[in-house]
C-alpha positions in Angstrom: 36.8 14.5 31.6 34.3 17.1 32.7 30.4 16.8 32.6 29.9 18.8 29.8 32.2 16.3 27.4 30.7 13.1 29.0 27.0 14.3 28.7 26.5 14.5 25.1 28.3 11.4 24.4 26.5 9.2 27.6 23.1 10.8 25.7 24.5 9.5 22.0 25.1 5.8 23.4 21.7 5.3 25.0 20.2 6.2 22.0 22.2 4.1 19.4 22.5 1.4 21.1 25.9 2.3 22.2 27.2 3.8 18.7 28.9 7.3 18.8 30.3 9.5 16.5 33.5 12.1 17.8 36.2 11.9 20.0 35.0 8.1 20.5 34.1 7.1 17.0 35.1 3.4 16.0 36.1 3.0 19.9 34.8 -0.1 22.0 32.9 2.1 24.5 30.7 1.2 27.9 29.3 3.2 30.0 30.1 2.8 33.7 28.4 4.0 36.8 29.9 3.8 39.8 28.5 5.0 43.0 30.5 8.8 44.4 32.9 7.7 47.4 32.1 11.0 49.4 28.6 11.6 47.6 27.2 8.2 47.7 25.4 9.6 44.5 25.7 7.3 40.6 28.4 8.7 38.3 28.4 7.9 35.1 31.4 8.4 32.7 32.1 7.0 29.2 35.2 4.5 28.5 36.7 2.6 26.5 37.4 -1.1 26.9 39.3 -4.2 26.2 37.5 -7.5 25.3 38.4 -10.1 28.0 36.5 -13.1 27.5 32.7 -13.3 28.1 32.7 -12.8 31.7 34.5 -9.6 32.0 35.5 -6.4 30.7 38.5 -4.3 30.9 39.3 -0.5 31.6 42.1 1.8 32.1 42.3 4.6 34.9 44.3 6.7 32.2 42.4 9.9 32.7 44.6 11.5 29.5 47.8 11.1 31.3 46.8 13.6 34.1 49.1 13.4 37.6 46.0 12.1 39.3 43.8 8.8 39.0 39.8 9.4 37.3 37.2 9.6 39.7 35.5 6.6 38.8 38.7 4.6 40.4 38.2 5.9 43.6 34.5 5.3 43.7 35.1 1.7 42.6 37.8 1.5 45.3 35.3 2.6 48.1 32.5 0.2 46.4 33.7 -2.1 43.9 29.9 -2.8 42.9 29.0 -0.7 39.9 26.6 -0.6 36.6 27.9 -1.4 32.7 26.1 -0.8 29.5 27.7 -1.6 26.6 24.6 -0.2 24.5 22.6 -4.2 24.0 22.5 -4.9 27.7 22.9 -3.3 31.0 24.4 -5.6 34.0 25.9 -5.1 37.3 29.4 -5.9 37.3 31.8 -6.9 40.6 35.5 -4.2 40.2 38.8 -6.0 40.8 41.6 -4.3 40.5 44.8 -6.3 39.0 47.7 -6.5 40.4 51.6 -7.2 39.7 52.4 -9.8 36.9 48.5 -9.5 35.9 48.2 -6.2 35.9 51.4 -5.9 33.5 50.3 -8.2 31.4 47.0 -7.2 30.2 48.6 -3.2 29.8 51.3 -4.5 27.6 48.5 -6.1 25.3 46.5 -3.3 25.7 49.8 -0.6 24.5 50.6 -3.3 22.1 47.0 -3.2 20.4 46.7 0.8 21.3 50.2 3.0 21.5 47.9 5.6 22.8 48.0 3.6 26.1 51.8 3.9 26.3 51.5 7.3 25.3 49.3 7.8 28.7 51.2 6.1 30.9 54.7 8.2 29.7 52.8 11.2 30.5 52.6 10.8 34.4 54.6 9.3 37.1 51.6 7.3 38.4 50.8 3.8 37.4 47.9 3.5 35.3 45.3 1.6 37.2 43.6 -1.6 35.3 39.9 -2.8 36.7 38.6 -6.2 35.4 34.3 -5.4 35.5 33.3 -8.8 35.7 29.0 -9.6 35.1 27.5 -10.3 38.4 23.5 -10.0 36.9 21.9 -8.7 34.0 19.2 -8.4 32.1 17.5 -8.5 28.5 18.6 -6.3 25.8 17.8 -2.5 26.4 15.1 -2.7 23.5 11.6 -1.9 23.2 10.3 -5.2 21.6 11.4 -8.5 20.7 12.3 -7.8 17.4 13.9 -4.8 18.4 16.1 -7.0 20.8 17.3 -9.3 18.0 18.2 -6.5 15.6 19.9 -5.0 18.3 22.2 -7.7 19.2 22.8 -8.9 15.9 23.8 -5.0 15.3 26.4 -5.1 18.0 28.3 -8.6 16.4 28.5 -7.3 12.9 30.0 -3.6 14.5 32.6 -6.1 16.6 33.3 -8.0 13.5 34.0 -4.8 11.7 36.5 -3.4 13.9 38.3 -6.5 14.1 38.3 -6.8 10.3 40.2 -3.2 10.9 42.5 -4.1 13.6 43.6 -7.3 11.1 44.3 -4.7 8.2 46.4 -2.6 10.7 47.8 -5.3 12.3 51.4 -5.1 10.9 53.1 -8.8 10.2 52.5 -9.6 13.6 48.9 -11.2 15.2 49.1 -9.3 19.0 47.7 -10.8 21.8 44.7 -8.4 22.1 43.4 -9.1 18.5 43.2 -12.5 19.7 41.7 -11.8 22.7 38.8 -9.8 20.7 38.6 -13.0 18.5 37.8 -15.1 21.0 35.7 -13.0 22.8 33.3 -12.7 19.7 33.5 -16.6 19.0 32.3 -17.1 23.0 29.4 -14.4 22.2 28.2 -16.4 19.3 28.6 -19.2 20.6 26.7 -18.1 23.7 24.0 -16.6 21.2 23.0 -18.9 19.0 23.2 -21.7 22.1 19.9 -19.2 23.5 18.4 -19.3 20.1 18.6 -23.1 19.9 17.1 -24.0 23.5 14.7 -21.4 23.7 14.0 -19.0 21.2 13.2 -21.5 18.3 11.4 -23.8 20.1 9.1 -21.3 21.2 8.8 -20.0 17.8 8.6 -23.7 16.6 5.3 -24.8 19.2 3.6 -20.9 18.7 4.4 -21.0 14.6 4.7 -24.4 13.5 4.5 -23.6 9.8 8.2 -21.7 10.6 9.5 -25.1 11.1 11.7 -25.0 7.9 12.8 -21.6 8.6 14.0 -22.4 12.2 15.7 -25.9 10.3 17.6 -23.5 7.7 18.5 -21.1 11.0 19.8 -24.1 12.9 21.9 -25.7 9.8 23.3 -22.1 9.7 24.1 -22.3 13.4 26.2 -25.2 12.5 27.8 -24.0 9.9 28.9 -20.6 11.7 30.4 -23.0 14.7 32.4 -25.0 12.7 33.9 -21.6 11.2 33.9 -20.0 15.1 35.6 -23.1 15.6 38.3 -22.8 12.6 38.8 -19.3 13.8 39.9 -20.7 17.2 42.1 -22.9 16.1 44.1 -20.6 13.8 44.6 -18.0 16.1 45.7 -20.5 18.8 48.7 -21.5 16.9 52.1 -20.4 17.9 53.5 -17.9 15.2 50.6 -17.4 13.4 50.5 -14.3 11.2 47.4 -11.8 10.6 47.5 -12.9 6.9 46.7 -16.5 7.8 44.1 -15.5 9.9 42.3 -12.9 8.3 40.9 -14.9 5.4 39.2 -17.1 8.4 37.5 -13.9 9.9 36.0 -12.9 6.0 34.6 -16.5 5.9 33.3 -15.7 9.1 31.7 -12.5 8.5 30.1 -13.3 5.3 28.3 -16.3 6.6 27.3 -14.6 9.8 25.8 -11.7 7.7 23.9 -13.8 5.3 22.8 -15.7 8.2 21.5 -12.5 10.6 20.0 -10.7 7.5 17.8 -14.0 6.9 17.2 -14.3 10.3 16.0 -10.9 10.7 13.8 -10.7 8.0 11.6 -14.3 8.7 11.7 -13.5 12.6 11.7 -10.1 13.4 8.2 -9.5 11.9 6.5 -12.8 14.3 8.5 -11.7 17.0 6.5 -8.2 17.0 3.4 -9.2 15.6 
């Protein structure tokens, strides 16, 4: 895509925290910038992605069907080393390209989940290239405070939540392998999340405030109550043959908790965390 499409839309995503209205509205989008094979200079285009677990992301070299492969493949070919944001947090990431079996695999789930994908590949004779951007180092959230931070994160799980509620309604009478991918890879995030807010975060908050005490008890009793429905989650979709309709009901549990349980959050932490 040229410059003057990417621009406007790498200048949306920085400042809404990786939300963008358009051609790429509703779309899991990162930002990636590799460095220019003959330039040497950063290049930074817009794409979209596939969930993949908590350690990687995935991308597609579809480059709207064209005969030839996007520039940002051949820079990561010449140095696999490149920078993500997915609008909460900016990390370098190590580029492997798959391969074979692996490389089939994850573009069947991917035109299974998207037929746009398909609709790419029958477009040119090439093979569209699949890169796994797995985290190398990072960062804290790209925010301007500590409350800021927290807002921001808890932004980003209720918009993945919300296109997963979509993908379930769309879903069809089968549960594809990519919608349970994106499952999982939300139950890992919170997981990971609330993990950091129960080591560090509220005992800080706990030894600075010590009058938040109950608040941080309610916010940990919460924490264990949003597991045990992660962990419900998990199970379901793990079953062989399981439909969307079985599953979807365990994702509205899941959402409503974990939205009565950021808003609270938000409002009894947000103001100490900037004060």
């Amino acid at each position: 895509m040229p410059n003057d499409f990417n621009l406007p839309v790498i200048e949306e995503f920085r400042a809404n925290g990786g939300r963008v209205g358009g051609y790429f509205e509703g779309a899991r989008l990162i930002l990636l910038t590799t460095t220019g094979a003959r330039s040497g200079e950063p290049h930074t285009v817009p794409l979209a992605y596939l969930p993949d677990g908590g350690e990687r992301v995935l991308v597609i070299g579809s480059a709207g069907g064209s005969p030839r492969h996007p520039a940002w493949y051949h820079n990561l070919l010449a140095n696999p080393r490149a920078t993500v944001e997915d609008g909460v947090f900016t990390y370098e990431a190590e580029a492997t390209v798959l391969s074979g079996a692996e490389r089939d695999r994850v573009f069947a789930r991917a035109a299974e989940a998207d037929e746009g994908w398909r609709n790419y590949q029958s477009m040119t004779t090439r093979v569209l290239p699949v890169v796994a951007l797995e985290t190398v180092s990072g960062g804290p959230p790209n925010a301007s405070s500590p409350g800021a931070a927290l807002k921001l994160v808890h932004d980003a799980f209720r918009r993945e939540l919300s296109l997963i509620r979509k993908e379930f309604a769309d879903s069809g009478a089968s549960l594809g392998v990519q919608l349970r991918m994106n499952c999982l890879t939300l139950c890992q995030g919170l997981r990971n999340h609330h993990t950091g807010e129960d080591t560090a975060l509220f005992p800080y908050l706990v030894d600075r405030y010590p009058e938040l005490a109950p608040t941080i008890d309610r916010l940990s009793g919460e924490h264990e109550k949003i597991a045990a429905l992660v962990a419900q989650l998990q199970a379901v979709i793990s079953a062989e043959g399981v439909e969307p309709a079985t599953v979807q009901p365990e994702v509205e549990r899941l959402t409503e908790e974990l939205e009565r349980h950021l808003a609270y959050e938000e409002t009894q932490l947000i103001p100490l965390l900037d004060s």
